[in-house]
Predicted model as a PDB file, atoms N, CA, C, CB and O in Angstrom, pLDDT in the B-factor column:
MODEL        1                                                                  
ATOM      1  N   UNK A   1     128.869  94.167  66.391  1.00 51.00           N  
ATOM      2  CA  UNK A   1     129.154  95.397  65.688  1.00 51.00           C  
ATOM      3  C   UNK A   1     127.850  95.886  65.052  1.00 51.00           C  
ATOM      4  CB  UNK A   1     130.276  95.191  64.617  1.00 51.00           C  
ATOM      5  O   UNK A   1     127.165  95.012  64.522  1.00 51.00           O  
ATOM      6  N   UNK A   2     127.351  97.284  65.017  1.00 58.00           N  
ATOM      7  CA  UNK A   2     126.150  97.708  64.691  1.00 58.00           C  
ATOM      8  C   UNK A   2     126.210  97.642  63.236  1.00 58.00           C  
ATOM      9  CB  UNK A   2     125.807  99.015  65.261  1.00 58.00           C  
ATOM     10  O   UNK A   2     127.180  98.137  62.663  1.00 58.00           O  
ATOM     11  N   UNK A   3     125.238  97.060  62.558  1.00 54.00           N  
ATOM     12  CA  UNK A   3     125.328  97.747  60.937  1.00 54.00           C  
ATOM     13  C   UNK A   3     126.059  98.580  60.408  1.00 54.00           C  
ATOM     14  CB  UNK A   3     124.409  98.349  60.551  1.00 54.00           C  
ATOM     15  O   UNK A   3     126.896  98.316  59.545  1.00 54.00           O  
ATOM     16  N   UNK A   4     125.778  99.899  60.957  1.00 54.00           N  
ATOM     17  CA  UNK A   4     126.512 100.918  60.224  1.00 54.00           C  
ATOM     18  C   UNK A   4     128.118 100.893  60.597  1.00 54.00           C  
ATOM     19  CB  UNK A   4     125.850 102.357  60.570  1.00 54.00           C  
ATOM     20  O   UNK A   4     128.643 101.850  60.028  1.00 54.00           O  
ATOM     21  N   UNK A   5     128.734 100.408  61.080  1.00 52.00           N  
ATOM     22  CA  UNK A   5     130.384 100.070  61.914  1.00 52.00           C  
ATOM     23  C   UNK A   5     130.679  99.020  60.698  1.00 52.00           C  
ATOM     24  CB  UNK A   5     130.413  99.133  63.996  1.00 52.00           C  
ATOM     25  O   UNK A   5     131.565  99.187  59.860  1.00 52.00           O  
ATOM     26  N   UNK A   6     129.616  97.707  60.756  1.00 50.00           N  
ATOM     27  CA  UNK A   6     129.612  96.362  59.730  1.00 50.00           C  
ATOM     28  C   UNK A   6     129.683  96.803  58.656  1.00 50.00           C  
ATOM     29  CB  UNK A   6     128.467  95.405  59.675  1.00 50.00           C  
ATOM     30  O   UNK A   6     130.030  95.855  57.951  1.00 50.00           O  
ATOM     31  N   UNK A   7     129.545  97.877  57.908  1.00 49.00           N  
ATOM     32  CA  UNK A   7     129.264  98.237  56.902  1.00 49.00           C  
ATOM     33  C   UNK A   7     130.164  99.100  56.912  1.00 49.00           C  
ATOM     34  CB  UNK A   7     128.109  98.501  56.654  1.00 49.00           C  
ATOM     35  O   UNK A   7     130.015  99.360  55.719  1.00 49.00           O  
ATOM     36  N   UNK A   8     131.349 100.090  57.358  1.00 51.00           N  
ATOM     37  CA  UNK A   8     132.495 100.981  57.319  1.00 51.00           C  
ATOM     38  C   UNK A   8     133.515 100.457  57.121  1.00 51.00           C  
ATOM     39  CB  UNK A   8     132.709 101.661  58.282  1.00 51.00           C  
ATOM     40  O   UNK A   8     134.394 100.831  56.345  1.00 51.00           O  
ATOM     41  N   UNK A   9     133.505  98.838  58.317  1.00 45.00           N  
ATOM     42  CA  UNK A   9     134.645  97.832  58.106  1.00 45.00           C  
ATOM     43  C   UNK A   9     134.663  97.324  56.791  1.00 45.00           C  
ATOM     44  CB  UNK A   9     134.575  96.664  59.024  1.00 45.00           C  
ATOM     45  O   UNK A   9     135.623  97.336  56.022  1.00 45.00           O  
ATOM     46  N   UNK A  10     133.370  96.812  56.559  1.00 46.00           N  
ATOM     47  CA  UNK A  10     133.203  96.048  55.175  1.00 46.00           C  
ATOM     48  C   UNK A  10     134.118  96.766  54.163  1.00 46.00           C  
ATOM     49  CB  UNK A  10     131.585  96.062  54.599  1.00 46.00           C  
ATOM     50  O   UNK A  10     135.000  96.167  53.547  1.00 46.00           O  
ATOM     51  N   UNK A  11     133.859  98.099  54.023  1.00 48.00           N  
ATOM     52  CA  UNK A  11     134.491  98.883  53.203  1.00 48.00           C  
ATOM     53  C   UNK A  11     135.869  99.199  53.349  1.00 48.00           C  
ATOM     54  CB  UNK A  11     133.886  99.870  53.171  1.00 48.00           C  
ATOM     55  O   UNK A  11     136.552  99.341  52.334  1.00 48.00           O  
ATOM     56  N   UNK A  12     136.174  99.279  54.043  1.00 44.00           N  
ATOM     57  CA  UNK A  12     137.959  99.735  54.439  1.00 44.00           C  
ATOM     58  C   UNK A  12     138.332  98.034  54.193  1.00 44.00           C  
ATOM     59  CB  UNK A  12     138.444 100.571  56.664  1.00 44.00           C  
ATOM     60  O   UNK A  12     139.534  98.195  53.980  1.00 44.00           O  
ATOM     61  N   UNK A  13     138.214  97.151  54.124  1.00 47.00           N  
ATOM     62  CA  UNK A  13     139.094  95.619  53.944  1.00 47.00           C  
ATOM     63  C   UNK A  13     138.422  94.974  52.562  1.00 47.00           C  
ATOM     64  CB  UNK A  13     138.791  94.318  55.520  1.00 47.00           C  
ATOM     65  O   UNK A  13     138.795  93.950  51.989  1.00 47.00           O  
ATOM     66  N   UNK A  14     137.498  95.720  52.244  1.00 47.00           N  
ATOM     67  CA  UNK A  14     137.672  95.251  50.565  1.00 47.00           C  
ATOM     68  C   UNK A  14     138.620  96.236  49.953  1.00 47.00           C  
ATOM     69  CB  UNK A  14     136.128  95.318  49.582  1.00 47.00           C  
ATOM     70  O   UNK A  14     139.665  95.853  49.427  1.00 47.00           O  
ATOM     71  N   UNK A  15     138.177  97.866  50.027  1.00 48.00           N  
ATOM     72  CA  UNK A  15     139.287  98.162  49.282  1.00 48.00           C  
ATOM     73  C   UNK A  15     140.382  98.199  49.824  1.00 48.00           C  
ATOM     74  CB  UNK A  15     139.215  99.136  48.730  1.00 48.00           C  
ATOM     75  O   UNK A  15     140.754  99.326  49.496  1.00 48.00           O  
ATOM     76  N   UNK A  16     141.533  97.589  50.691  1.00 47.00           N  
ATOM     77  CA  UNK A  16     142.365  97.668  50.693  1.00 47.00           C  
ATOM     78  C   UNK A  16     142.907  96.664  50.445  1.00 47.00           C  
ATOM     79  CB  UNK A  16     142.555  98.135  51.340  1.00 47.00           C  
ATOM     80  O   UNK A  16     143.820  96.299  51.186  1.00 47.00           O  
ATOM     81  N   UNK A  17     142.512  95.847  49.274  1.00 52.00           N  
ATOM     82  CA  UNK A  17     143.322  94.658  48.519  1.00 52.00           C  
ATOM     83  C   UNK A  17     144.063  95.355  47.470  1.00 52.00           C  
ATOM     84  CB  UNK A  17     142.348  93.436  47.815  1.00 52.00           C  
ATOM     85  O   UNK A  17     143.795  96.496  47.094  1.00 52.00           O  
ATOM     86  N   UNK A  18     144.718  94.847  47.152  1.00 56.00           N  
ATOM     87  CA  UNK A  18     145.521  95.275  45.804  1.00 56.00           C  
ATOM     88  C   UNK A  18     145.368  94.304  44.567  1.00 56.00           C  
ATOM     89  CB  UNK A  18     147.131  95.345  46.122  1.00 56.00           C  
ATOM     90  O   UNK A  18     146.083  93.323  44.360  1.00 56.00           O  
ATOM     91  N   UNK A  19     143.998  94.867  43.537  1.00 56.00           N  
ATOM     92  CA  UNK A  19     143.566  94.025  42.469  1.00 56.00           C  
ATOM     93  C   UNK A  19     144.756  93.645  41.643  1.00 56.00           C  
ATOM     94  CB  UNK A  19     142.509  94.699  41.629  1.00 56.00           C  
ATOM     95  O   UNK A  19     144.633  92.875  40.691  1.00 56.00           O  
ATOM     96  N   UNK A  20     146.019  94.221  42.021  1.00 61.00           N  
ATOM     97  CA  UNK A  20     147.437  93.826  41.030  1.00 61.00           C  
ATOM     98  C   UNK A  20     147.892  92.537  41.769  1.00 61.00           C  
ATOM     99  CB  UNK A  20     148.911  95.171  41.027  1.00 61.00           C  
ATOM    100  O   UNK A  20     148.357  91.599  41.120  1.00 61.00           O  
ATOM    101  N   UNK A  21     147.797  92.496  42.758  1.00 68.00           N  
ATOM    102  CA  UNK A  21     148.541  90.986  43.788  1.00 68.00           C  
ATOM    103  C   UNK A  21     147.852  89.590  43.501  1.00 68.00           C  
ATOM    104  CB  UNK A  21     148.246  91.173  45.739  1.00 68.00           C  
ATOM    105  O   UNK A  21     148.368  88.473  43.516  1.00 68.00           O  
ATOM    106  N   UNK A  22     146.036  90.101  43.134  1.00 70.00           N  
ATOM    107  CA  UNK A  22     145.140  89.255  43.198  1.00 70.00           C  
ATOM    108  C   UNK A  22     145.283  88.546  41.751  1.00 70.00           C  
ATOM    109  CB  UNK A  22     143.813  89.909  43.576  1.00 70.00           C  
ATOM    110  O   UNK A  22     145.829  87.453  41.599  1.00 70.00           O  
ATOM    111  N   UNK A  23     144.559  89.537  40.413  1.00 75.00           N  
ATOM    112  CA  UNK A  23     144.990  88.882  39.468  1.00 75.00           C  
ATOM    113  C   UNK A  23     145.594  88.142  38.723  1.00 75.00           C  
ATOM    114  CB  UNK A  23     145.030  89.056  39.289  1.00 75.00           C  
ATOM    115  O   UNK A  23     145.084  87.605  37.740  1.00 75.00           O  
ATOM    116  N   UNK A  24     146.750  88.012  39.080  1.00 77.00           N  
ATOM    117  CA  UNK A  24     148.070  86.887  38.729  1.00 77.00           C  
ATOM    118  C   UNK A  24     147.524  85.871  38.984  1.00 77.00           C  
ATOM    119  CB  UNK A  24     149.490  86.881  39.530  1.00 77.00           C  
ATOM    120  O   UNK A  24     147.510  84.921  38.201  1.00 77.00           O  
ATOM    121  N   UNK A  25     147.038  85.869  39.982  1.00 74.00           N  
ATOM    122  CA  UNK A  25     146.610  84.287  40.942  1.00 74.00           C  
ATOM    123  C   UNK A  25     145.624  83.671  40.886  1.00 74.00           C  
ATOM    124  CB  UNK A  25     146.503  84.287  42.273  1.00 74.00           C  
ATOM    125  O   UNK A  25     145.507  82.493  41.227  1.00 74.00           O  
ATOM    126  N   UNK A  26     144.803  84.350  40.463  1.00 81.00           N  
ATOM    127  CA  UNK A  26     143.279  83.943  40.228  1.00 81.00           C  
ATOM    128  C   UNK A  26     143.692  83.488  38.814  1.00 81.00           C  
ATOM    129  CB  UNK A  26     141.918  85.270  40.356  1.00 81.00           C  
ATOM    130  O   UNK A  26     143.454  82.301  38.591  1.00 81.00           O  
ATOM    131  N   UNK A  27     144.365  84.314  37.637  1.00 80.00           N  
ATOM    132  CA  UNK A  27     144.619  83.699  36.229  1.00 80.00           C  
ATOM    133  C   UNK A  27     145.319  82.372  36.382  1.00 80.00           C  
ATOM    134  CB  UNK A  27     145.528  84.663  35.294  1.00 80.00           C  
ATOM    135  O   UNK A  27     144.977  81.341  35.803  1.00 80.00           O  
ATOM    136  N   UNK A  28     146.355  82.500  37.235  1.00 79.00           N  
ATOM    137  CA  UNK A  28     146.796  80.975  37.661  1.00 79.00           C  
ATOM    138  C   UNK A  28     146.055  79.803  37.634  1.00 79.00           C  
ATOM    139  CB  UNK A  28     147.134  80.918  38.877  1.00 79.00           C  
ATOM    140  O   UNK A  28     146.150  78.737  37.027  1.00 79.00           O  
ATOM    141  N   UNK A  29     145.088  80.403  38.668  1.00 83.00           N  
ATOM    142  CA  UNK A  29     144.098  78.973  38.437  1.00 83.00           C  
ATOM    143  C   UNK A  29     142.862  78.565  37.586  1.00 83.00           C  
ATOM    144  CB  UNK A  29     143.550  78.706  39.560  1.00 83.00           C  
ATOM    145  O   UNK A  29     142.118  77.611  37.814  1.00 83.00           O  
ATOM    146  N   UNK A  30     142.788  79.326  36.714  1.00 90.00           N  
ATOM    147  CA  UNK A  30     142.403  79.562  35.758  1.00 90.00           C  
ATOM    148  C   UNK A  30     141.185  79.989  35.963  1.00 90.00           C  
ATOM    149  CB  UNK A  30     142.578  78.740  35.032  1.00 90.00           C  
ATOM    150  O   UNK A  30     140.438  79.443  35.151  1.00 90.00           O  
ATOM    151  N   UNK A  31     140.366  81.030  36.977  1.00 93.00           N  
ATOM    152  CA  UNK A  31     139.206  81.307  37.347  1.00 93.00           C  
ATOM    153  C   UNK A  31     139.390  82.431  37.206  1.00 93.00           C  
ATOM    154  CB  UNK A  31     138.714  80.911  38.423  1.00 93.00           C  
ATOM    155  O   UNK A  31     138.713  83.181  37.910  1.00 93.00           O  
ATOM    156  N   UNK A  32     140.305  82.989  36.314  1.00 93.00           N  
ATOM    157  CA  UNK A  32     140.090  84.771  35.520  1.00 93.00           C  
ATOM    158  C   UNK A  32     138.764  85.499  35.699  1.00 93.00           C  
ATOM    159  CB  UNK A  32     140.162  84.754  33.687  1.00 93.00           C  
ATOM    160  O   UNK A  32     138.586  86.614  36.189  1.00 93.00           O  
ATOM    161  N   UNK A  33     137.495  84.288  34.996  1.00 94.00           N  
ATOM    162  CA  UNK A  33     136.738  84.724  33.969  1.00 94.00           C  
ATOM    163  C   UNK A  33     135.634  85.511  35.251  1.00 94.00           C  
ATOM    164  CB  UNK A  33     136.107  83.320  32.757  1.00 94.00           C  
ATOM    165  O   UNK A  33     135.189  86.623  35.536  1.00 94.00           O  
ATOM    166  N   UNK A  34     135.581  84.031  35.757  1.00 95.00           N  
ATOM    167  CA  UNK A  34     134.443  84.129  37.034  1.00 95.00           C  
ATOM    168  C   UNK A  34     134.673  85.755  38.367  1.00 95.00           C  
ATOM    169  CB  UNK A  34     134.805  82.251  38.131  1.00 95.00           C  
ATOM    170  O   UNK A  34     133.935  86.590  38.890  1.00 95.00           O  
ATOM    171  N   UNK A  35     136.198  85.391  38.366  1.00 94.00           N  
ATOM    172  CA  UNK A  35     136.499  86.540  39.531  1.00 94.00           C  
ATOM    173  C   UNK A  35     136.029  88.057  38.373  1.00 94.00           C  
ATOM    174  CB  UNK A  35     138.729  86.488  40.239  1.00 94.00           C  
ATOM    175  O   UNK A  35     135.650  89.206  38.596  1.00 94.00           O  
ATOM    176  N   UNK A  36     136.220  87.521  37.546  1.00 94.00           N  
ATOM    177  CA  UNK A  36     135.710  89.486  36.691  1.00 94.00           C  
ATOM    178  C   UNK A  36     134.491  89.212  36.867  1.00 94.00           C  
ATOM    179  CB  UNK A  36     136.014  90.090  34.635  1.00 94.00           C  
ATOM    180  O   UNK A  36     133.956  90.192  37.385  1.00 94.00           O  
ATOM    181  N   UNK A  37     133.867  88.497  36.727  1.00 96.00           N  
ATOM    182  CA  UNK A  37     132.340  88.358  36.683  1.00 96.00           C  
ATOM    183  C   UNK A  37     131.687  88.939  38.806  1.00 96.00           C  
ATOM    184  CB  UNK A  37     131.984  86.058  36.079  1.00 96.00           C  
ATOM    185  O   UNK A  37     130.570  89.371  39.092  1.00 96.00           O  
ATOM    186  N   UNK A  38     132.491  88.776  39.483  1.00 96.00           N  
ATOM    187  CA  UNK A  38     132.559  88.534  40.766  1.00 96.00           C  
ATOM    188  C   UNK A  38     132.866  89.944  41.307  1.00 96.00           C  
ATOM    189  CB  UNK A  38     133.562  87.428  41.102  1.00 96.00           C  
ATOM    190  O   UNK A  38     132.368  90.425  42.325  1.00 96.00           O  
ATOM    191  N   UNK A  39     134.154  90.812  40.117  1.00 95.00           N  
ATOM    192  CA  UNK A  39     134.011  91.989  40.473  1.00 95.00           C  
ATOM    193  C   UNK A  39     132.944  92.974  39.745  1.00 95.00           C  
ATOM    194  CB  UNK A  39     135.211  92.407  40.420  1.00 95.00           C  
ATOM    195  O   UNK A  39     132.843  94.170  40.016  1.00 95.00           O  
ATOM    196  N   UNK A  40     132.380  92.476  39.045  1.00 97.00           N  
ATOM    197  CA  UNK A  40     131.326  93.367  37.871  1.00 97.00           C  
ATOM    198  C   UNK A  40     129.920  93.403  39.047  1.00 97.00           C  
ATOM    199  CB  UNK A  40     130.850  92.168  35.861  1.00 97.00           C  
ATOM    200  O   UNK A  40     129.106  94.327  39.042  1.00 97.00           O  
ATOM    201  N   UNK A  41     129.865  92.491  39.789  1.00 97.00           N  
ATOM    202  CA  UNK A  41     128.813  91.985  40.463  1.00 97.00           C  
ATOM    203  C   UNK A  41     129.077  92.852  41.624  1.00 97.00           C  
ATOM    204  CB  UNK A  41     128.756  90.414  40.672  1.00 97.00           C  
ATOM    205  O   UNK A  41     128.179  93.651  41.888  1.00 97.00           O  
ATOM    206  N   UNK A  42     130.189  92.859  42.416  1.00 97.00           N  
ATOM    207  CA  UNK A  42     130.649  93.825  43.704  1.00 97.00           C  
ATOM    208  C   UNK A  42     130.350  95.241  43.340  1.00 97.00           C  
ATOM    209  CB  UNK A  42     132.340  93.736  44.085  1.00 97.00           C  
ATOM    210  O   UNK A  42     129.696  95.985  44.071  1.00 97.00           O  
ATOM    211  N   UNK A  43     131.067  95.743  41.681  1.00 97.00           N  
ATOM    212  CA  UNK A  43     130.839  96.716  41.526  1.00 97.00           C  
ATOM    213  C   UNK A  43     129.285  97.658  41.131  1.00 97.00           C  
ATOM    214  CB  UNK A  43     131.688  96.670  40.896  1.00 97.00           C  
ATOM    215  O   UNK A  43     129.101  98.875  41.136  1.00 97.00           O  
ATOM    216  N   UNK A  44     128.457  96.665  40.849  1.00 97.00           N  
ATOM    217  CA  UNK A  44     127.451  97.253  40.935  1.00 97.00           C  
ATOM    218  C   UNK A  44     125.825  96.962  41.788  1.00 97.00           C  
ATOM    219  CB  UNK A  44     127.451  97.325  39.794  1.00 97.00           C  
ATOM    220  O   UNK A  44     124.669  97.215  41.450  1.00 97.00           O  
ATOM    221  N   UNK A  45     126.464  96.275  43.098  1.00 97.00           N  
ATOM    222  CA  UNK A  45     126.472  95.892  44.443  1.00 97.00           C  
ATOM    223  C   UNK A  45     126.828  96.780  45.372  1.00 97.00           C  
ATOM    224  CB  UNK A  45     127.188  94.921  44.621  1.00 97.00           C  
ATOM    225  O   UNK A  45     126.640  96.295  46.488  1.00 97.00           O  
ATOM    226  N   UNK A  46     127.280  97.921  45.415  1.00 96.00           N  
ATOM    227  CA  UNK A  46     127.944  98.653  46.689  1.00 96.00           C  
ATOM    228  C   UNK A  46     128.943  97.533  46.771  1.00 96.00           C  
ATOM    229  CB  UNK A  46     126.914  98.964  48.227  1.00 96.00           C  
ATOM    230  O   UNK A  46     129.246  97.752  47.943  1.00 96.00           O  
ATOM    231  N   UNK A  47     129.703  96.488  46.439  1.00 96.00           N  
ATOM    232  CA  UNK A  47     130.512  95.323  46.977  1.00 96.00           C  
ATOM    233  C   UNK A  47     130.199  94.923  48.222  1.00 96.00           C  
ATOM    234  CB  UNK A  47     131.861  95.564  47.011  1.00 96.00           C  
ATOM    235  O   UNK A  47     130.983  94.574  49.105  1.00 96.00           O  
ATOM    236  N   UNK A  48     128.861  94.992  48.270  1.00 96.00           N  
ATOM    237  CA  UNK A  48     128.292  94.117  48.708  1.00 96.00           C  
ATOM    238  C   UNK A  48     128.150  92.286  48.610  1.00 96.00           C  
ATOM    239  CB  UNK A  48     127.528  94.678  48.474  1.00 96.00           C  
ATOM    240  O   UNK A  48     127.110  91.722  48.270  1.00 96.00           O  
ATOM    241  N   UNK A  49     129.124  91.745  48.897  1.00 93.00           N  
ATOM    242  CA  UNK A  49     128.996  90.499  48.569  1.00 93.00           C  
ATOM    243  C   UNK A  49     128.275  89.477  49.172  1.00 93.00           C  
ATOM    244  CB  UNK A  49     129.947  90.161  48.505  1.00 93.00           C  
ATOM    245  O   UNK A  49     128.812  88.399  49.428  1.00 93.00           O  
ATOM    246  N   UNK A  50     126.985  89.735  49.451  1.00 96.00           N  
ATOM    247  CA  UNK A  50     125.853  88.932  50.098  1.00 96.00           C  
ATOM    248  C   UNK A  50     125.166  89.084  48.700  1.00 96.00           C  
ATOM    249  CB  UNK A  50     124.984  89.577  51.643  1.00 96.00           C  
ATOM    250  O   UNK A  50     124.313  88.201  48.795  1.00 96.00           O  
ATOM    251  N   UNK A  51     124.946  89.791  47.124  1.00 98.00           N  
ATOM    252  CA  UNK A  51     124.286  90.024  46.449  1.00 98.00           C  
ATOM    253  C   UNK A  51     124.942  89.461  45.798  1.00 98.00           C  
ATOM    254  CB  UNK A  51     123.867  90.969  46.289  1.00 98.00           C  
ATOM    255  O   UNK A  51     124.391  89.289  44.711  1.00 98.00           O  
ATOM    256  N   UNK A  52     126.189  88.904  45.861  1.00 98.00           N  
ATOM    257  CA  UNK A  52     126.795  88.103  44.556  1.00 98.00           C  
ATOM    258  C   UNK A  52     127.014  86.497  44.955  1.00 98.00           C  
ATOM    259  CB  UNK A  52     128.430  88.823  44.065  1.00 98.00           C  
ATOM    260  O   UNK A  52     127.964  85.929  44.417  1.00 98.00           O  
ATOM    261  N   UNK A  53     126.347  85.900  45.685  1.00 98.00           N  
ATOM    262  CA  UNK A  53     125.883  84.853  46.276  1.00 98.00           C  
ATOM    263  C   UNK A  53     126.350  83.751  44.948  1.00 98.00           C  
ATOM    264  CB  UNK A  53     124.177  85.052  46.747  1.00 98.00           C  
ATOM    265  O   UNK A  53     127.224  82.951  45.284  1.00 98.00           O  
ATOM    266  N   UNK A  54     126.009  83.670  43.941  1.00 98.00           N  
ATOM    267  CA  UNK A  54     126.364  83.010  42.609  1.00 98.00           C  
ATOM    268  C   UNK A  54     127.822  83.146  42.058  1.00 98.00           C  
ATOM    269  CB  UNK A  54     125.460  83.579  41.561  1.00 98.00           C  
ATOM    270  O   UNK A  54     128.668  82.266  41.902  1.00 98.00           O  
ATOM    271  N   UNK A  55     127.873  84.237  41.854  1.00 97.00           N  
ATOM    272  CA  UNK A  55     129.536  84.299  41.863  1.00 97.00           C  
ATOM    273  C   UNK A  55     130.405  83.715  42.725  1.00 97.00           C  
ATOM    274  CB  UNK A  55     129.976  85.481  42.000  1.00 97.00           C  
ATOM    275  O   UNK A  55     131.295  82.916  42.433  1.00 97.00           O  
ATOM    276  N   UNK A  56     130.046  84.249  44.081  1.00 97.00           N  
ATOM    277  CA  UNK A  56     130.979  83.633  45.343  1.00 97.00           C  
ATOM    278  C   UNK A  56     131.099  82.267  44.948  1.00 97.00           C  
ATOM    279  CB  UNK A  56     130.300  83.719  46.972  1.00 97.00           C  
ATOM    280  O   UNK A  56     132.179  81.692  44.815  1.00 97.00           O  
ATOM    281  N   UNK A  57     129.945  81.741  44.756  1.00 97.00           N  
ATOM    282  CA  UNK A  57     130.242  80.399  44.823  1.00 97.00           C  
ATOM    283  C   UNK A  57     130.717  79.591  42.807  1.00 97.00           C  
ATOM    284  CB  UNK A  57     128.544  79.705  45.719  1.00 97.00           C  
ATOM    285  O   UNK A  57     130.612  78.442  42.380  1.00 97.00           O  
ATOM    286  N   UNK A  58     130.956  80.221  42.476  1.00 97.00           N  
ATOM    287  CA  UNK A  58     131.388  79.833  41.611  1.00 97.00           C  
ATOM    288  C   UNK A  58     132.582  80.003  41.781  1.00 97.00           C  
ATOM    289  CB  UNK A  58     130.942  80.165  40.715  1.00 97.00           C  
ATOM    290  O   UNK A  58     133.036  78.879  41.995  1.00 97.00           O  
ATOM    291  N   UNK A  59     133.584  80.917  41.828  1.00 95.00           N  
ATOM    292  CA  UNK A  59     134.564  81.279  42.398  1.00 95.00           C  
ATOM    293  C   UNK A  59     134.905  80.255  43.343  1.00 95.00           C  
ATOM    294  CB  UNK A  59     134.396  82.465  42.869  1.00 95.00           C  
ATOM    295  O   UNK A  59     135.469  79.325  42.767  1.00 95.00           O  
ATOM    296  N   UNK A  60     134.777  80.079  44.547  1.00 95.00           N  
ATOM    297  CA  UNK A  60     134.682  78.951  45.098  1.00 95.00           C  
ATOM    298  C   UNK A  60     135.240  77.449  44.339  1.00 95.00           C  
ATOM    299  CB  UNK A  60     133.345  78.986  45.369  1.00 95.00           C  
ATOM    300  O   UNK A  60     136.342  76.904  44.406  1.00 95.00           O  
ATOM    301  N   UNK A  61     134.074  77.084  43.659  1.00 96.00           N  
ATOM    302  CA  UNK A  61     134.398  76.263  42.615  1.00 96.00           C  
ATOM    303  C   UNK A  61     135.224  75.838  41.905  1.00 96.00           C  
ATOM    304  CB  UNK A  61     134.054  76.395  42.092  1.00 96.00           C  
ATOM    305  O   UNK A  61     135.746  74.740  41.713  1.00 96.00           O  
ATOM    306  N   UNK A  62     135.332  77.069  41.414  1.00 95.00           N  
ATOM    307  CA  UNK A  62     136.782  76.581  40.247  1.00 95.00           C  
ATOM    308  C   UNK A  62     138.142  76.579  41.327  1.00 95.00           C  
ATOM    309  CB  UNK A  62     137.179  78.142  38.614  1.00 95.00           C  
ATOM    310  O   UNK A  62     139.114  75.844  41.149  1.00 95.00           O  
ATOM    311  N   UNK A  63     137.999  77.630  42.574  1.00 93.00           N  
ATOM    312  CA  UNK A  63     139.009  77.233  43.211  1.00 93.00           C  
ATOM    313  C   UNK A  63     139.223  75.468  43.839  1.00 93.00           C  
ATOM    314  CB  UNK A  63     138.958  78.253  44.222  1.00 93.00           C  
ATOM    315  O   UNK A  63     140.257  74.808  43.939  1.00 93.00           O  
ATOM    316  N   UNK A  64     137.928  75.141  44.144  1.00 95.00           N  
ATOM    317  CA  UNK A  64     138.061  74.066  44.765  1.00 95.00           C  
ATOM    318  C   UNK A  64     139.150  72.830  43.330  1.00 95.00           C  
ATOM    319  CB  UNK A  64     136.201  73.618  45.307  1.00 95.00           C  
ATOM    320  O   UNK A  64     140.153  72.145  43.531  1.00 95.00           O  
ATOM    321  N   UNK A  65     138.531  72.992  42.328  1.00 94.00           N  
ATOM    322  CA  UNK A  65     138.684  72.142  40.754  1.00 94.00           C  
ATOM    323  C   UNK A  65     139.789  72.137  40.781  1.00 94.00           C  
ATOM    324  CB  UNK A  65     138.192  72.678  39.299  1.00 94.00           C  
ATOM    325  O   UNK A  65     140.471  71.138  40.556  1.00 94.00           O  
ATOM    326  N   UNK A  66     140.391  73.688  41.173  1.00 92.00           N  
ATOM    327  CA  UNK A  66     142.010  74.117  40.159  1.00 92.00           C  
ATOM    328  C   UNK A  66     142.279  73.322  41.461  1.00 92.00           C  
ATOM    329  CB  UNK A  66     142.929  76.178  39.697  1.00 92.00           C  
ATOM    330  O   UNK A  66     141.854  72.199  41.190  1.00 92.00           O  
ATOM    331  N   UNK A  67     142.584  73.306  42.271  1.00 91.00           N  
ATOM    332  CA  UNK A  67     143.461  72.691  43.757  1.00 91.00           C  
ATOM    333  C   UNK A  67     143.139  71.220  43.375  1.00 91.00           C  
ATOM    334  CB  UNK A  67     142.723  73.220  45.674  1.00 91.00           C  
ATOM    335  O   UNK A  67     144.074  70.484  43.059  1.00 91.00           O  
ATOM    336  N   UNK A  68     142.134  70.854  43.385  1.00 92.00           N  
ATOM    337  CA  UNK A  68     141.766  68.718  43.292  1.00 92.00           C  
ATOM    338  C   UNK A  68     143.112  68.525  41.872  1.00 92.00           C  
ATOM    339  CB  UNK A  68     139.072  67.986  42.291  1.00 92.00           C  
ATOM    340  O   UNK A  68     144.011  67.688  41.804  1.00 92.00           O  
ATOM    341  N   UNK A  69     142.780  69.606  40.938  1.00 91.00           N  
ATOM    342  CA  UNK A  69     143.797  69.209  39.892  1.00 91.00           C  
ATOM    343  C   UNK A  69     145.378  69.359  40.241  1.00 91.00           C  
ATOM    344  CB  UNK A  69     143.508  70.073  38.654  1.00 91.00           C  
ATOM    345  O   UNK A  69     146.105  68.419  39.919  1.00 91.00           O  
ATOM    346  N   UNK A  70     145.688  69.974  40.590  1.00 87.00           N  
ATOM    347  CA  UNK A  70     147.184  70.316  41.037  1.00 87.00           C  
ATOM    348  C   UNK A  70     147.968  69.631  42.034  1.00 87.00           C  
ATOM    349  CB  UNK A  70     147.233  71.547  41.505  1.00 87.00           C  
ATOM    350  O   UNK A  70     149.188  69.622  42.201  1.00 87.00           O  
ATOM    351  N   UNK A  71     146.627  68.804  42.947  1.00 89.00           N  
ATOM    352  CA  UNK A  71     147.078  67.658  43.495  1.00 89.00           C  
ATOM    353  C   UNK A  71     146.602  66.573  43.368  1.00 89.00           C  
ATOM    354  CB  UNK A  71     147.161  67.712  44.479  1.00 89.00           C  
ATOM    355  O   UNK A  71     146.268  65.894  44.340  1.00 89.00           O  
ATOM    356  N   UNK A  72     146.474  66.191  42.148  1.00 81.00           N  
ATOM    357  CA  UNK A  72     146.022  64.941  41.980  1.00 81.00           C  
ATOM    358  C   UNK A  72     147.362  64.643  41.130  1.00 81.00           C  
ATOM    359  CB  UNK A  72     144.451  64.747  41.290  1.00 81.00           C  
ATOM    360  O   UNK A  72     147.960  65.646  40.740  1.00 81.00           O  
ATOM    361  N   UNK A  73     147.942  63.299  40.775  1.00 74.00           N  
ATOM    362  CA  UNK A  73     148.965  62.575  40.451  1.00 74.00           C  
ATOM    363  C   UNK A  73     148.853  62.762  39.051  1.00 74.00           C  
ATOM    364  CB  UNK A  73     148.981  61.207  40.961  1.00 74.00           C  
ATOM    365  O   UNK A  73     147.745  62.774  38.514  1.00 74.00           O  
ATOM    366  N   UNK A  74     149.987  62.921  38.362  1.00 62.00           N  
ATOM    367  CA  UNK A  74     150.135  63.163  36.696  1.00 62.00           C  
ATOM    368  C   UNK A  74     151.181  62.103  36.226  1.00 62.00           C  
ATOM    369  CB  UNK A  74     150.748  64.849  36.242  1.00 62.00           C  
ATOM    370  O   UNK A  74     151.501  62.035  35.040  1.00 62.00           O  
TER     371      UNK A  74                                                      
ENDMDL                                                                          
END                                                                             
């Protein structure tokens, strides 16, 4: 796909998430803080998310944490 196509798609499948479906879930696992930090970063990125390289992976992170915790034995 040429850049400029890579870059139309990019745009039509980020915004067509629904930040109301997402939020619940991300607070769930308790990585609220990071995903705002993740959209502050998209948003003044073009949402570009090759520039939020730190976020992603923090995000990441706490997802990986919240899951090891939820299945680990209590």
């Amino acid at each position: 796909m040429p850049p400029s196509q890579a870059s139309e798609h990019h745009k039509r499948v980020t915004t067509s998430v629904d930040d109301d479906d997402i939020d619940p879930l991300v607070d769930q696992q308790g990585c609220g803080k990071i995903y705002s930090q993740l959209e502050e970063c998209l948003g003044e990125n073009n949402r570009d998310w090759r520039l939020c390289q730190k976020e992603v992976t923090a995000l990441r992170e706490c997802y990986v944490k919240a899951k090891r915790a939820s299945e680990s034995p209590k």
